[in-house]
N, C-alpha and C positions, 0 to 999 in steps of 0.2 A: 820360498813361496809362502808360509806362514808369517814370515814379518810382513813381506811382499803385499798379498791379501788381509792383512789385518786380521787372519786367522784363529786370534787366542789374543791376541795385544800388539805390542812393539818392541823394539828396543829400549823402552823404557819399564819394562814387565807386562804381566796379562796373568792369565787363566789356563794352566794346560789343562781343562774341560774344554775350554771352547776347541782346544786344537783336536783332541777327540770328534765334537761334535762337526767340525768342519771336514776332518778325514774319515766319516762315516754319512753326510752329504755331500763334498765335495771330491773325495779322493786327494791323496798327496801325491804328487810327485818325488821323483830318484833325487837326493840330494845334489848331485852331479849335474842337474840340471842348471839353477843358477847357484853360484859360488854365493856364501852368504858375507854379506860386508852388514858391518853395524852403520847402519844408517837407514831410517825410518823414510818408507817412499812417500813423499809428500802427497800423492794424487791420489791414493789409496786406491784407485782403480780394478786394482787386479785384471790387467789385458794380457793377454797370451804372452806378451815379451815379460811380463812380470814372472810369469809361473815356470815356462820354460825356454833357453835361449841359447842359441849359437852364434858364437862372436867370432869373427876374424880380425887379422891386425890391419891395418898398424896400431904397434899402441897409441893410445889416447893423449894428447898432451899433457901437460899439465893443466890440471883443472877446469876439463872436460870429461865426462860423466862414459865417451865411447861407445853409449851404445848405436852409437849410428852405423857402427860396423855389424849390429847385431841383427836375425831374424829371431822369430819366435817359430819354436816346435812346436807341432800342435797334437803328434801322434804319438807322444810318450804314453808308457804306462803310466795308473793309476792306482797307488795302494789306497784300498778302504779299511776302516775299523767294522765286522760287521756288530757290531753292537758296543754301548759307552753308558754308563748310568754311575751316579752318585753312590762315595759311600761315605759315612758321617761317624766318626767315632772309634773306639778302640774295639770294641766289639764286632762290627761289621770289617772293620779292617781285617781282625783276626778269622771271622767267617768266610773272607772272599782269598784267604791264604793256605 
């Protein structure tokens, strides 16, 4: 869901701030929901099939993508962060430890 939604960045790196602030407005999802593959979702969309999904077979051919077997969950739980803020330095680090 956080590569999925462009949450923090891609698979080519990011910000885990952003992925904070996005799981303290958006909520995350059970890792179990989609299986994470390295690969950056072109359409950046973020549609329910992105965040969570149930896939049946058959497997997918080769180099076909499957998810035509898949629906989107929509009634998963949602973990939040209730709070996310900046800390800058060795001193705040050691304050917030």
């Amino acid at each position: 869901m956080v590569v999925n939604c462009y949450a923090g960045g891609s698979c080519n790196g990011g910000n885990p701030g952003d992925v904070y602030e996005f799981a303290f407005n958006e909520g995350l999802v059970h890792a179990s929901c989609t299986n994470y593959e390295a690969l950056n979702d072109v359409s950046g969309s973020c549609q329910p099939i992105d965040v969570c999904r149930d896939c049946h077979g058959p497997p997918p051919a080769e180099g076909e993508s499957g998810i035509e077997g898949c629906t989107a969950i929509t009634d998963m739980t949602r973990y939040y962060v209730s709070e996310y803020y900046n800390v800058r330095g060795a001193d705040q680090m050691k304050a917030e430890l």
